[in-house]
C-alpha positions as CSV (number, residue, x, y, z in Angstrom):
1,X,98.5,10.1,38.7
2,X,98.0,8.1,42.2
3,X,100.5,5.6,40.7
4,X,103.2,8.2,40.4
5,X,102.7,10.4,43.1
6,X,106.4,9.1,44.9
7,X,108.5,11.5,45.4
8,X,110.1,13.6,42.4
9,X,108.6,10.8,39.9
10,X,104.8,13.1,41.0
11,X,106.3,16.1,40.5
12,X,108.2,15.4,36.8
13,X,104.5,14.4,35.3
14,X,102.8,17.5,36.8
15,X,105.5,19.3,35.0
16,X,105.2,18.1,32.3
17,X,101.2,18.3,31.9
18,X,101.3,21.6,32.5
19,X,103.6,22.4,30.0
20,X,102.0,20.6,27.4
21,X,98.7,22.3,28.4
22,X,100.5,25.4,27.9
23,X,101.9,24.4,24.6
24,X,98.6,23.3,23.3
25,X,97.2,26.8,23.9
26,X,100.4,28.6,22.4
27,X,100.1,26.6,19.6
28,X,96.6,27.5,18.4
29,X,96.9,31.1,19.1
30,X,99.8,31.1,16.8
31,X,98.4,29.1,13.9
32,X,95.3,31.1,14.2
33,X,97.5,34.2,14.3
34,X,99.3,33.2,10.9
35,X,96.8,32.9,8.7
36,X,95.1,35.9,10.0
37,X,98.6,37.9,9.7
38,X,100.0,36.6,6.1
39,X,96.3,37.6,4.8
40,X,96.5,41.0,6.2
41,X,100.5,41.3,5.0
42,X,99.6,40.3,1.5
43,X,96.6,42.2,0.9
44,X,98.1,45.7,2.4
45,X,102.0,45.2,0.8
46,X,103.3,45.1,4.3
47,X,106.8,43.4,4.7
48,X,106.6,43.9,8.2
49,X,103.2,42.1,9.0
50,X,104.3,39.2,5.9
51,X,107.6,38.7,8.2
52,X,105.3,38.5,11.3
53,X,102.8,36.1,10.2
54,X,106.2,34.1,8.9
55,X,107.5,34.2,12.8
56,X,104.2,33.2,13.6
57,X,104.0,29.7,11.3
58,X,107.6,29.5,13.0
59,X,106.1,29.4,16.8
60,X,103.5,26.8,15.5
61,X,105.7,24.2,14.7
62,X,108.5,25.3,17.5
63,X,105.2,24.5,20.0
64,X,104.0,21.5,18.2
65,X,107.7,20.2,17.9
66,X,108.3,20.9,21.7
67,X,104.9,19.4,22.7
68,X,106.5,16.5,20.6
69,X,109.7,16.5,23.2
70,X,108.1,17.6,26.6
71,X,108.1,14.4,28.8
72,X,111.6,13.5,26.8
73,X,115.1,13.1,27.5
74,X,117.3,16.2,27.6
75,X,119.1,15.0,24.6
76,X,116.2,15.2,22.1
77,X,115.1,18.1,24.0
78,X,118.7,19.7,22.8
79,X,117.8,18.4,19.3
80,X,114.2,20.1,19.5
81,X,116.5,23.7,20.4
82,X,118.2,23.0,17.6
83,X,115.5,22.5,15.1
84,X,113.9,25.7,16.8
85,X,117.3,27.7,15.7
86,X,117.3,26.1,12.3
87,X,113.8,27.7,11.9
88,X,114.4,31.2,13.3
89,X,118.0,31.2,10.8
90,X,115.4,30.3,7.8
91,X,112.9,32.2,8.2
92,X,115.6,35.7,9.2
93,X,116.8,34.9,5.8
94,X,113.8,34.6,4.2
95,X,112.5,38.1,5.8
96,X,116.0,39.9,4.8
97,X,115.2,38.3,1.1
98,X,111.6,40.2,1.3
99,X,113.1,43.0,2.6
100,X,115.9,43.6,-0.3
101,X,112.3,42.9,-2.8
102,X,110.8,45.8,-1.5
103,X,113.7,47.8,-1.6
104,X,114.1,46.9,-5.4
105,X,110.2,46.9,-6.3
106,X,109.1,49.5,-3.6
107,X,104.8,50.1,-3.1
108,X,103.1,51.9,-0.4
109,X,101.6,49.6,2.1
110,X,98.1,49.9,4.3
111,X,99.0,51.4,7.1
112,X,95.5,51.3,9.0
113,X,96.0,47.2,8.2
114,X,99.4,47.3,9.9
115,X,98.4,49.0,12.6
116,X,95.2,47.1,13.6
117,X,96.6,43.7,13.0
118,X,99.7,44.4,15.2
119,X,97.9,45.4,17.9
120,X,96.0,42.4,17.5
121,X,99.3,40.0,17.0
122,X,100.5,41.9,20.2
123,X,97.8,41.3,22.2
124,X,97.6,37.8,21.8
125,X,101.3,37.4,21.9
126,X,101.2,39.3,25.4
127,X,99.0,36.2,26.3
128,X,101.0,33.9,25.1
129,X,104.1,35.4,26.7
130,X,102.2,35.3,29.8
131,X,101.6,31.6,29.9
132,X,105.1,31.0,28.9
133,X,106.6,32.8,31.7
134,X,106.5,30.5,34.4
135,X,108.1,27.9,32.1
136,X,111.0,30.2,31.3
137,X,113.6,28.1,33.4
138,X,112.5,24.8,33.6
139,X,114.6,23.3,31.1
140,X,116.1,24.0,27.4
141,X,113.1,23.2,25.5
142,X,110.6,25.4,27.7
143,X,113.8,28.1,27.4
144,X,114.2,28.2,23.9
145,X,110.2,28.5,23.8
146,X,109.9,31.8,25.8
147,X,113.3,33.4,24.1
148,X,110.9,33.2,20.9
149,X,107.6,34.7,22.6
150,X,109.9,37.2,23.7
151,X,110.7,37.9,20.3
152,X,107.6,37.9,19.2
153,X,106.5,41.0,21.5
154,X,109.7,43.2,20.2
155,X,108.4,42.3,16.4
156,X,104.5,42.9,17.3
157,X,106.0,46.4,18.8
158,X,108.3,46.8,15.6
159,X,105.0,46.6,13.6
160,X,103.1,48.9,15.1
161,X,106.2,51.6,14.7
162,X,106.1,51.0,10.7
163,X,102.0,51.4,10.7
164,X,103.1,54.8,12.8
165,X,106.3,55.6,10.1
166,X,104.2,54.9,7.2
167,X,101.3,57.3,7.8
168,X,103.8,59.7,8.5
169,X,105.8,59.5,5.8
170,X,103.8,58.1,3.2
171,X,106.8,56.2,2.6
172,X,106.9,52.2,2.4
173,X,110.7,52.3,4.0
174,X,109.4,52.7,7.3
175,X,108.0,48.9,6.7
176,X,111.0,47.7,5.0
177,X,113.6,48.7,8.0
178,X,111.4,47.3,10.2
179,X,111.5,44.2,8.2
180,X,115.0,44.3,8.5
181,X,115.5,45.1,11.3
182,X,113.3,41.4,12.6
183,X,115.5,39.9,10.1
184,X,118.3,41.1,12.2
185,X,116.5,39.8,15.7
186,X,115.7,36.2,13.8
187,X,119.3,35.7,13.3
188,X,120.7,37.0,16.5
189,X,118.1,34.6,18.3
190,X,119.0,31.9,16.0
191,X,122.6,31.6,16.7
192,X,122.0,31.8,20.6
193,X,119.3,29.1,20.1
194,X,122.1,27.4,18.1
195,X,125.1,27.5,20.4
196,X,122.8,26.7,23.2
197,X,121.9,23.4,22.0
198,X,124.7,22.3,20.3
199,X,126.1,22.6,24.2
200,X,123.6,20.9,25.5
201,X,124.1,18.3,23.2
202,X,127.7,17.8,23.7
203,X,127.2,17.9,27.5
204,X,124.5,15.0,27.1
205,X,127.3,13.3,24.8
206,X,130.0,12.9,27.6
Protein backbone atom coordinates (compact mmCIF):
# COMPACT_ATOMS: atom_id res chain seq x y z
CA UNK A 1 0.00 0.00 0.00
CA UNK A 2 2.95 2.64 0.90
CA UNK A 3 3.89 2.25 -2.77
CA UNK A 4 0.49 3.46 -3.93
CA UNK A 5 -0.50 5.81 -1.63
CA UNK A 6 -0.20 9.03 -4.45
CA UNK A 7 -2.92 10.56 -4.90
CA UNK A 8 -6.18 8.93 -6.48
CA UNK A 9 -3.88 5.72 -7.46
CA UNK A 10 -4.25 5.16 -2.96
CA UNK A 11 -7.62 5.72 -3.01
CA UNK A 12 -8.67 3.24 -6.20
CA UNK A 13 -6.92 0.10 -4.21
CA UNK A 14 -8.64 0.91 -0.90
CA UNK A 15 -11.71 0.73 -3.00
CA UNK A 16 -11.28 -1.80 -4.35
CA UNK A 17 -10.17 -4.05 -1.14
CA UNK A 18 -12.95 -3.14 0.49
CA UNK A 19 -15.25 -4.24 -2.01
CA UNK A 20 -13.79 -7.48 -2.46
CA UNK A 21 -13.78 -7.94 1.36
CA UNK A 22 -17.37 -7.24 1.07
CA UNK A 23 -17.91 -9.59 -1.75
CA UNK A 24 -16.13 -12.33 -0.09
CA UNK A 25 -18.55 -12.16 2.81
CA UNK A 26 -21.65 -11.84 0.48
CA UNK A 27 -20.66 -14.66 -1.30
CA UNK A 28 -20.54 -17.27 1.52
CA UNK A 29 -23.60 -16.18 3.17
CA UNK A 30 -25.31 -16.87 -0.12
CA UNK A 31 -23.82 -20.23 -0.93
CA UNK A 32 -24.44 -21.19 2.56
CA UNK A 33 -27.99 -19.87 2.17
CA UNK A 34 -28.65 -22.04 -1.02
CA UNK A 35 -28.06 -25.20 -0.01
CA UNK A 36 -29.74 -24.56 3.25
CA UNK A 37 -32.88 -23.01 1.19
CA UNK A 38 -33.19 -25.71 -1.91
CA UNK A 39 -33.14 -28.47 1.03
CA UNK A 40 -35.92 -26.79 2.98
CA UNK A 41 -37.91 -26.05 -0.64
CA UNK A 42 -37.76 -29.61 -1.73
CA UNK A 43 -38.46 -31.32 1.34
CA UNK A 44 -41.75 -29.05 2.26
CA UNK A 45 -43.10 -28.67 -1.74
CA UNK A 46 -42.55 -24.99 -1.56
CA UNK A 47 -42.16 -23.20 -4.96
CA UNK A 48 -41.49 -20.11 -3.26
CA UNK A 49 -38.46 -21.19 -0.97
CA UNK A 50 -37.14 -23.61 -4.31
CA UNK A 51 -37.23 -20.11 -6.41
CA UNK A 52 -35.38 -18.51 -3.43
CA UNK A 53 -32.63 -20.84 -2.87
CA UNK A 54 -32.41 -20.61 -7.00
CA UNK A 55 -31.91 -16.51 -6.49
CA UNK A 56 -29.63 -17.44 -3.97
CA UNK A 57 -27.09 -19.86 -6.23
CA UNK A 58 -27.75 -16.73 -8.60
CA UNK A 59 -26.05 -14.11 -5.94
CA UNK A 60 -23.17 -16.71 -5.48
CA UNK A 61 -21.79 -16.64 -8.76
CA UNK A 62 -23.00 -12.76 -9.45
CA UNK A 63 -20.44 -12.15 -6.18
CA UNK A 64 -17.80 -14.54 -7.18
CA UNK A 65 -18.01 -13.18 -10.91
CA UNK A 66 -17.78 -9.50 -9.61
CA UNK A 67 -14.97 -10.32 -7.19
CA UNK A 68 -13.61 -11.75 -10.54
CA UNK A 69 -13.97 -7.90 -12.19
CA UNK A 70 -13.43 -5.59 -9.05
CA UNK A 71 -9.99 -3.92 -9.61
CA UNK A 72 -11.00 -4.14 -13.62
CA UNK A 73 -11.69 -1.94 -16.34
CA UNK A 74 -15.18 -0.53 -16.81
CA UNK A 75 -15.64 -2.46 -19.93
CA UNK A 76 -15.42 -6.04 -18.39
CA UNK A 77 -17.14 -4.60 -15.48
CA UNK A 78 -20.13 -3.83 -18.17
CA UNK A 79 -19.65 -7.41 -19.39
CA UNK A 80 -19.85 -8.80 -15.60
CA UNK A 81 -23.59 -6.57 -15.57
CA UNK A 82 -24.36 -8.33 -18.31
CA UNK A 83 -23.62 -11.85 -17.26
CA UNK A 84 -25.45 -10.79 -13.94
CA UNK A 85 -28.75 -10.03 -16.21
CA UNK A 86 -28.33 -13.10 -18.23
CA UNK A 87 -28.60 -14.99 -14.89
CA UNK A 88 -31.56 -13.13 -13.26
CA UNK A 89 -33.48 -13.75 -17.15
CA UNK A 90 -32.64 -17.59 -16.58
CA UNK A 91 -33.26 -18.25 -13.54
CA UNK A 92 -37.12 -15.78 -13.78
CA UNK A 93 -37.80 -18.34 -16.43
CA UNK A 94 -36.93 -21.16 -14.70
CA UNK A 95 -39.11 -20.06 -11.50
CA UNK A 96 -42.22 -19.09 -13.93
CA UNK A 97 -41.61 -22.92 -15.41
CA UNK A 98 -41.89 -24.17 -11.60
CA UNK A 99 -44.61 -22.07 -11.07
CA UNK A 100 -46.88 -23.31 -14.16
CA UNK A 101 -45.73 -27.22 -12.51
CA UNK A 102 -47.40 -26.56 -9.51
CA UNK A 103 -50.25 -25.10 -11.00
CA UNK A 104 -50.62 -28.41 -13.24
CA UNK A 105 -49.50 -30.96 -10.32
CA UNK A 106 -50.75 -28.88 -7.31
CA UNK A 107 -49.62 -30.37 -3.36
CA UNK A 108 -49.80 -28.57 -0.11
CA UNK A 109 -46.54 -27.33 1.05
CA UNK A 110 -44.97 -26.90 4.86
CA UNK A 111 -45.82 -23.95 5.78
CA UNK A 112 -43.95 -23.90 9.33
CA UNK A 113 -40.76 -24.74 6.81
CA UNK A 114 -41.54 -21.68 4.79
CA UNK A 115 -41.95 -19.54 7.33
CA UNK A 116 -38.85 -20.34 9.50
CA UNK A 117 -36.45 -20.50 6.64
CA UNK A 118 -37.55 -17.12 5.21
CA UNK A 119 -37.07 -15.46 8.12
CA UNK A 120 -33.82 -16.92 8.21
CA UNK A 121 -33.01 -16.11 4.30
CA UNK A 122 -34.21 -12.53 5.37
CA UNK A 123 -32.19 -12.06 8.10
CA UNK A 124 -29.05 -12.86 6.58
CA UNK A 125 -29.99 -11.06 3.40
CA UNK A 126 -30.73 -7.90 5.62
CA UNK A 127 -26.94 -8.35 6.43
CA UNK A 128 -25.95 -8.72 3.31
CA UNK A 129 -27.89 -5.75 2.12
CA UNK A 130 -26.25 -3.90 4.78
CA UNK A 131 -22.75 -4.45 3.62
CA UNK A 132 -23.69 -3.77 0.18
CA UNK A 133 -25.08 -0.42 0.80
CA UNK A 134 -22.21 1.67 0.90
CA UNK A 135 -21.13 0.18 -2.41
CA UNK A 136 -24.39 0.99 -4.06
CA UNK A 137 -22.90 3.94 -6.32
CA UNK A 138 -19.45 3.28 -6.82
CA UNK A 139 -19.59 1.94 -10.12
CA UNK A 140 -21.79 -0.61 -12.48
CA UNK A 141 -20.54 -3.76 -11.05
CA UNK A 142 -21.00 -2.79 -7.22
CA UNK A 143 -24.62 -1.26 -8.77
CA UNK A 144 -25.80 -4.19 -10.35
CA UNK A 145 -24.71 -6.13 -7.01
CA UNK A 146 -26.97 -4.15 -4.57
CA UNK A 147 -30.09 -3.91 -7.28
CA UNK A 148 -30.01 -7.90 -6.61
CA UNK A 149 -29.64 -7.76 -2.62
CA UNK A 150 -32.39 -5.54 -2.94
CA UNK A 151 -34.22 -8.09 -4.61
CA UNK A 152 -33.50 -10.53 -2.51
CA UNK A 153 -35.20 -8.68 0.64
CA UNK A 154 -38.65 -8.14 -1.44
CA UNK A 155 -38.43 -12.17 -2.27
CA UNK A 156 -37.32 -13.21 1.45
CA UNK A 157 -40.58 -10.80 2.41
CA UNK A 158 -42.68 -12.55 -0.50
CA UNK A 159 -41.87 -15.86 1.35
CA UNK A 160 -42.85 -15.14 4.44
CA UNK A 161 -46.41 -13.87 2.95
CA UNK A 162 -46.96 -17.45 1.24
CA UNK A 163 -45.89 -19.34 4.75
CA UNK A 164 -48.76 -16.71 6.13
CA UNK A 165 -51.36 -17.47 2.88
CA UNK A 166 -50.78 -21.14 3.17
CA UNK A 167 -51.70 -21.74 6.86
CA UNK A 168 -54.58 -19.72 6.08
CA UNK A 169 -55.84 -21.17 3.44
CA UNK A 170 -54.66 -24.55 3.37
CA UNK A 171 -54.11 -23.82 -0.07
CA UNK A 172 -50.64 -24.32 -2.07
CA UNK A 173 -51.64 -21.16 -4.52
CA UNK A 174 -50.60 -18.83 -1.99
CA UNK A 175 -46.88 -20.30 -2.76
CA UNK A 176 -47.36 -20.52 -6.40
CA UNK A 177 -48.39 -16.57 -6.87
CA UNK A 178 -45.71 -15.87 -4.88
CA UNK A 179 -43.58 -17.85 -7.10
CA UNK A 180 -44.79 -15.93 -9.80
CA UNK A 181 -44.86 -13.13 -8.79
CA UNK A 182 -40.39 -13.33 -8.10
CA UNK A 183 -40.62 -14.71 -11.49
CA UNK A 184 -42.03 -11.38 -12.48
CA UNK A 185 -39.35 -9.31 -10.28
CA UNK A 186 -36.34 -11.67 -11.87
CA UNK A 187 -37.31 -10.49 -15.22
CA UNK A 188 -38.04 -6.87 -14.60
CA UNK A 189 -34.48 -6.71 -12.87
CA UNK A 190 -33.08 -8.62 -15.67
CA UNK A 191 -33.87 -6.37 -18.40
CA UNK A 192 -32.77 -3.17 -16.33
CA UNK A 193 -29.53 -5.07 -15.57
CA UNK A 194 -29.54 -5.74 -19.34
CA UNK A 195 -30.07 -2.31 -20.84
CA UNK A 196 -27.71 -0.93 -18.25
CA UNK A 197 -24.81 -2.77 -19.48
CA UNK A 198 -25.33 -3.00 -22.89
CA UNK A 199 -25.01 1.10 -22.41
CA UNK A 200 -22.19 0.87 -20.63
CA UNK A 201 -20.68 -1.10 -23.00
CA UNK A 202 -21.34 0.93 -25.99
CA UNK A 203 -20.29 4.04 -24.07
CA UNK A 204 -16.81 2.20 -23.34
CA UNK A 205 -16.96 1.28 -27.25
CA UNK A 206 -16.77 4.99 -28.60
Amino acid sequence: MADCCSGKSCELEALRERQSATLKTVLVINAVMFVVELSAGLLSGSVSLVADSLDMLGDALVYGFSLYVVARGAAMKARAALFKGVIMLGFGLFVLGQAIWRIIHPELPVFETIGLIGLLALTTNGYCFYLLWKHRSEDINMSSIWLCSRNDIIANVSVLFAAAGVWLTHSGWPDIAVGLALAALFLRSALHVLRESIRELRTAAD
